[in-house]
N, C-alpha and C positions, 0 to 999 in steps of 0.2 A: 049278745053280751059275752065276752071273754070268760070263759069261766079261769077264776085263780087257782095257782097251782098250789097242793097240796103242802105244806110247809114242814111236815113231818118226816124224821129220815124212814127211809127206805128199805126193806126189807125183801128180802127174795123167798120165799119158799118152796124147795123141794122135794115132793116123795110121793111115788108111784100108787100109792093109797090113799083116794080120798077121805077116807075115816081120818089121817095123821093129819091133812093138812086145816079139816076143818077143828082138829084140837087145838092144834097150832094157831089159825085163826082166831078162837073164842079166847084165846091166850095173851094174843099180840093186839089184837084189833083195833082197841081202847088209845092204845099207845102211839104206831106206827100207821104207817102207808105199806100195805103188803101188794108184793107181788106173787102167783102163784103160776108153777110147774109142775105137772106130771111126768116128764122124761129130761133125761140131759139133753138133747138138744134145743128143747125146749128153752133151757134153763140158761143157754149158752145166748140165743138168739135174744132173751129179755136181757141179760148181762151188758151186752153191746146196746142196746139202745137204750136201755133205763140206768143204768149203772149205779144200780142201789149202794145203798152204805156196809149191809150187809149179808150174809148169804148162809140161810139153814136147809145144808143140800143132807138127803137119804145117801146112804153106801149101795143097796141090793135095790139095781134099778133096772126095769131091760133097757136094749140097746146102749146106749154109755152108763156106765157104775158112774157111783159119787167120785170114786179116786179118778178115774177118767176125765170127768169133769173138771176138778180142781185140779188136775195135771196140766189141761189146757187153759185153763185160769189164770195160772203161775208161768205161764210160758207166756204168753203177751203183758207186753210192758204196761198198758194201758189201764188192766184190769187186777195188774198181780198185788197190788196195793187194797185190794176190798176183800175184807176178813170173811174168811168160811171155819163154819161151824158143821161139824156134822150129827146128824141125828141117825142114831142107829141101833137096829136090836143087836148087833155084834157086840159083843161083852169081855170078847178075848182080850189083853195087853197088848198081842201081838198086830189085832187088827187098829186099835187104839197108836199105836207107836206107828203102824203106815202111812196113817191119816197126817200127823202131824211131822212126819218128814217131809210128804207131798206140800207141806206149807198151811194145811189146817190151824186157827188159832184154839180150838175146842174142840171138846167129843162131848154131846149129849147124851144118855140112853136112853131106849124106849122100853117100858111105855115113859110118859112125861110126866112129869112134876113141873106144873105149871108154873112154882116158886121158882124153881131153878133154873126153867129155862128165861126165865122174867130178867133174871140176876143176873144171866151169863148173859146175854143181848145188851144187859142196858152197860155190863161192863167192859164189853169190848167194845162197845159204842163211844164209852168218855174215853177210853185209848186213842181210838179213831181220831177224835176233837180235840185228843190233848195234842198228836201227833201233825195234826193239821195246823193247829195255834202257833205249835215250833216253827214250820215250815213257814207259814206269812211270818213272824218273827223274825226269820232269816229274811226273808223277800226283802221286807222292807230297811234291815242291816246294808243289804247289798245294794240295794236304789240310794240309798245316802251315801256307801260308798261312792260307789259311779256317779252321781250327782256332783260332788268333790272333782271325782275325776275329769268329768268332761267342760267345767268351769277352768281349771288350767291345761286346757289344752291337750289333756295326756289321755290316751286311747282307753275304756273299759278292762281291757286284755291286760293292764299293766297291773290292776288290782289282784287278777285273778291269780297272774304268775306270783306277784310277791305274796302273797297269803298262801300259795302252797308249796312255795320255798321255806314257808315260816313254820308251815306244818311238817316239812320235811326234817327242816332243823329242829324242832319240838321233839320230835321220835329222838331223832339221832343221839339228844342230849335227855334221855328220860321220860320224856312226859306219856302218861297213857295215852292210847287213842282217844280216848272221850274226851280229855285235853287238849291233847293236837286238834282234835274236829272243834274245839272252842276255837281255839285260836284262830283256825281258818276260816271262821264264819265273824270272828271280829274285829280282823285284821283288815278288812277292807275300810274302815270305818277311821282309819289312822290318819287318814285327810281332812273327814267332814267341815273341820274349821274353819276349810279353805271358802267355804261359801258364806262366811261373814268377812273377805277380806274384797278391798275395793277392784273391781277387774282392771283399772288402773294401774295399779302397783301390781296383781298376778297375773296379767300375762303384756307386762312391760318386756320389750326386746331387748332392750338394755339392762344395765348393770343398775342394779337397785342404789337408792341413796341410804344415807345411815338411818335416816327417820322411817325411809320404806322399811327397811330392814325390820326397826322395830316393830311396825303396824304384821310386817308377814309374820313376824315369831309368835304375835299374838294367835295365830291357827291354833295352837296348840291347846290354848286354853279354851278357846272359843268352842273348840271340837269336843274337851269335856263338857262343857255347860250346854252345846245339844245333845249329849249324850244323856246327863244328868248323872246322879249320883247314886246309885245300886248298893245294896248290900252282899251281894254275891250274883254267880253267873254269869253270862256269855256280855250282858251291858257294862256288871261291873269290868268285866277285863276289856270290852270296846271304849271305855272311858279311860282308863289307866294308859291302853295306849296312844290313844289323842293326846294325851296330856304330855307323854315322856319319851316318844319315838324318835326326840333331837336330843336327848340328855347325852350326852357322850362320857365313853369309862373315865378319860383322866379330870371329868367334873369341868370340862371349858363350853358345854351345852347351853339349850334351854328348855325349858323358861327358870326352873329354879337353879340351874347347876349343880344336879347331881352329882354323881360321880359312883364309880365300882361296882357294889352290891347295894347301894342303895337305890339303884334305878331298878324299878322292877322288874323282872326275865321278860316278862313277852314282851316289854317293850324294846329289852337291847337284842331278842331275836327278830323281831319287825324291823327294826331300825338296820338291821345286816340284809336282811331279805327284800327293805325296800332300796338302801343304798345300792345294791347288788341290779337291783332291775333296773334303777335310772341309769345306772353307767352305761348298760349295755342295750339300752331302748333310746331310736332317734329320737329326738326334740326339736323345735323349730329352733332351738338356739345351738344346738351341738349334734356330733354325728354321732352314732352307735359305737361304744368303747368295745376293742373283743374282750373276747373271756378271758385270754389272758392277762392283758391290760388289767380290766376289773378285778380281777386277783390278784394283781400284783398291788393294787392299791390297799384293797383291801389287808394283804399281807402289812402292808405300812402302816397302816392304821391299826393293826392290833397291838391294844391295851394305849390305844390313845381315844380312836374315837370306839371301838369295838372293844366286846370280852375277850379279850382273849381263847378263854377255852370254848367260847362260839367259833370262832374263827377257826379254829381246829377242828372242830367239828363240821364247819361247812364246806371248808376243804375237802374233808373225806367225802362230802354227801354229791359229791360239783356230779358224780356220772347221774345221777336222779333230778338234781339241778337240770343240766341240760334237753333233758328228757321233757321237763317240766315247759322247759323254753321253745324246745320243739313243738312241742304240742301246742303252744297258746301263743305261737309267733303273729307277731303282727304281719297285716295284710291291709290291703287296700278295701277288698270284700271283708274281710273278718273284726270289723274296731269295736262291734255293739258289745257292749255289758252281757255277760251269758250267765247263767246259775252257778253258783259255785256247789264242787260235794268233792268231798273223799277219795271218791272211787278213782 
């Protein structure tokens, strides 16, 4: 019979003394699935194959110190994401402030207060879970963008570029980072509608009729009602801009016919950042506009269908723009849907 696997997170512990780890043990026991180390390489070698949640490494170890360890922790991509804690009789600030350069989330001392270290485990643990929740929370943002996307026909690559033109324009014009990383984690989601509209009418080669017209403008809504309606954060701003990313500044948009400052900002900065990528990304109906082209329309359009002082600002940002386009050119090998981030 299979034995089932352990359901409890994971813990690593390390330190050269067994007297500390079975404190540590009678501590944790109750709680977690421990793993346990007497040396750093030890410590390295369960790291790669168990890959716990979390890691209570000693500093004064032979062969690799704790900083040694957690140096080479923080250097692989794979593992630099699993929080270390150190435990240590070192009392200095100065050994304290190394630890947590090298990327440490904590400094415990010894000897242990079983309370504290109970407290400090279970707290960077709900960090861990909160951080992980964000992260599927984006996932699945991004799968409903691209979902959108590959229903009309249009490559994964085209969300990623117009959401990080939108985040470019977002700085240019203000917004904080933590702002801008909104927008570019809900910007992708500015289609969603499009998978309540009949594949009949969206990916028709021809020239839509007025009634098609109608049924297509309806994305807009449709996109907030799968979005639903949030009171704040990253959904409520994915819903405002499904809703409004066609409104145009002189109010001839839809669905309601905004106009000016009454259409909300991310949505007349999505609506610059996605105009801007359709122009100049093939379609089976049209060829790739160039850059100049696309800007020069865009010029014609400010303060009819764009802000004006968007326009101005995406103008200045066009050297970062293109950077952007470079990077996430379409290709023949390149069309799948990829992660979106910041960096």
């Amino acid at each position: 019979m299979q034995r089932m696997k352990d359901p409890r997170r994971t813990l690593l512990l390390v330190d050269d003394e067994p007297v500390n780890l079975q404190v540590l043990r009678h501590t944790l026991q109750d709680d977690y699935r421990l793993l346990f180390a007497k040396d750093g390489y030890k410590a390295l070698e369960l790291v790669r194959t168990e890959h716990p949640d979390l890691i209570l490494l000693d500093i004064m170890m032979p062969g690799l110190s704790g900083y040694e360890v957690c140096r080479v922790l923080k250097q692989d991509l794979s593992l630099a994401s699993i929080p270390v804690i150190f435990v240590t009789a070192l009392a200095e600030a100065a050994n304290e402030q190394q630890g947590l350069e090298l990327g440490a989330v904590d400094y415990i001392s010894k000897p242990f207060n079983p309370h504290i270290v109970q407290a400090r485990v279970r707290t960077h643990l709900s960090l861990v879970q909160a951080s992980e929740v964000l992260q599927t929370r984006l996932q699945i943002v991004q799968c409903l963008g691209a979902a959108a996307e590959f229903k009309d026909n249009e490559t994964g690559l085209h969300v990623i570029r117009m959401s990080h033109y939108a985040r470019t324009l977002a700085l240019a014009v203000g917004y904080s980072n933590c702002a801008a990383d909104d927008l570019l984690h809900a910007a992708p989601m500015h289609d969603v509608g499009k998978i309540g509209i009949p594949d009949a009418i969206l990916q028709k080669p021809g020239k839509l009729t007025e009634d098609e017209w109608t049924i297509m403008r309806q994305h807009t809504v449709i996109g907030a009602r799968i979005i639903g309606e949030h009171p704040s954060g990253l959904l409520r701003m994915a819903s405002v801009i499904a809703l409004n990313h066609h409104e145009k500044w002189d109010g001839s948009g839809y669905p309601h016919g905004l106009g000016g400052d009454d259409i909300p900002h991310v949505a007349r900065i999505v609506a610059l950042a996605d105009v801007f990528d359709a122009l100049t990304s093939v379609r089976p109906y049209k060829r790739a506009w160039t850059v100049d082209e696309a800007l020069a329309l865009i010029r014609e359009e400010s303060g009819r269908h764009f802000d004006p002082e968007l326009v101005t600002a995406f103008l200045d940002c066009i050297p970062d723009v293109l950077r952007i386009r470079d990077q996430w050119a379409d290709t023949q090998e390149n069309t799948v849907p990829q992660p979106l981030s910041a960096a």
